[in-house]
N, C-alpha and C positions, 0 to 999 in steps of 0.2 A: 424405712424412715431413718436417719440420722439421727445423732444425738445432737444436741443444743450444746452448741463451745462454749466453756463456764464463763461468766461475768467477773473480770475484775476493773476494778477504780484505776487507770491509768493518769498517773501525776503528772503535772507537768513535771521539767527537772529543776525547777526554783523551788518549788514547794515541796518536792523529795528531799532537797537538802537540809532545808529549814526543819524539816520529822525526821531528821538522819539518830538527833539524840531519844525522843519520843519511842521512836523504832527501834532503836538496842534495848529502851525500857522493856519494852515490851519482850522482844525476843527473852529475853533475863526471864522473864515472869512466866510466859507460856510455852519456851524451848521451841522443840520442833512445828510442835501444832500451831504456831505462831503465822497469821495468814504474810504470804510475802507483801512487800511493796512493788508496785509494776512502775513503772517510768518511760516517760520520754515527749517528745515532740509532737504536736496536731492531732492527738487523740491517738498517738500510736504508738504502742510500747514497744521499749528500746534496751531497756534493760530491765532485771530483776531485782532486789535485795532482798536475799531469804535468810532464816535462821543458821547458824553454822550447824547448830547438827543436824537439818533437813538437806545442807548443804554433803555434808560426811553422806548420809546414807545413798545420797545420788551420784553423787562423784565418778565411779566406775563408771558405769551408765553413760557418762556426759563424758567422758573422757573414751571413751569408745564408740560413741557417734564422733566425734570431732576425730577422730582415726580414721572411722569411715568411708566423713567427708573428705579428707583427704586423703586418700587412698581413690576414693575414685574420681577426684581430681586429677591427681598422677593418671591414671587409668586414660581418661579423655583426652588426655594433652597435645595428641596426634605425632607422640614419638613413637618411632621403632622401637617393637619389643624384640627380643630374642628368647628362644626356649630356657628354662633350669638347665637340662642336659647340655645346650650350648653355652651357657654360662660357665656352667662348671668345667666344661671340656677348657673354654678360652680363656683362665685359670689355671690350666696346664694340669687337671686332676683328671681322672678316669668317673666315669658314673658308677663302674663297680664300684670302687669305693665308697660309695653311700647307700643307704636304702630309700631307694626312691619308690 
């Protein structure tokens, strides 16, 4: 059995604007545990707005999926690869030289 994907309130983006100030109140008063705001279009969220320090402690995390993803973007792209060994040789170095 699966887990049930958690419920949040998706805003339109008119009425996220309009609680832009509401929602710094807020964040001020409850920091991280502070619930985010979800946003966007036809009942589909688009974007996030979370407290900055729930933002800090994810940061790494979210910056290394986004490496990831590209990275194996790069990966799919349907270019020739060449080996390390061949790189480094076509570079004009020796692979002794390194520990590989």
């Amino acid at each position: 059995m699966t887990a049930a994907a958690p419920y949040y309130e998706i805003r339109p983006t008119s009425v996220a604007r309009e609680q832009l100030s509401a929602l710094l109140s807020r964040f001020r008063r409850e920091g991280a545990t502070a619930e985010p705001m979800f946003f966007g279009s036809h009942r589909k969220a688009e974007g996030v707005v979370l407290p900055f320090e729930l933002y800090q402690a994810v940061a790494e995390p979210i910056a290394e999926a986004r490496e990831a993803a590209l990275l194996q973007e790069r990966i799919n792209d349907g270019k020739p690869r060449i080996s390390l060994e061949a790189a480094i040789e076509n570079l004009g170095f020796s692979t002794s030289e390194f520990d590989l």
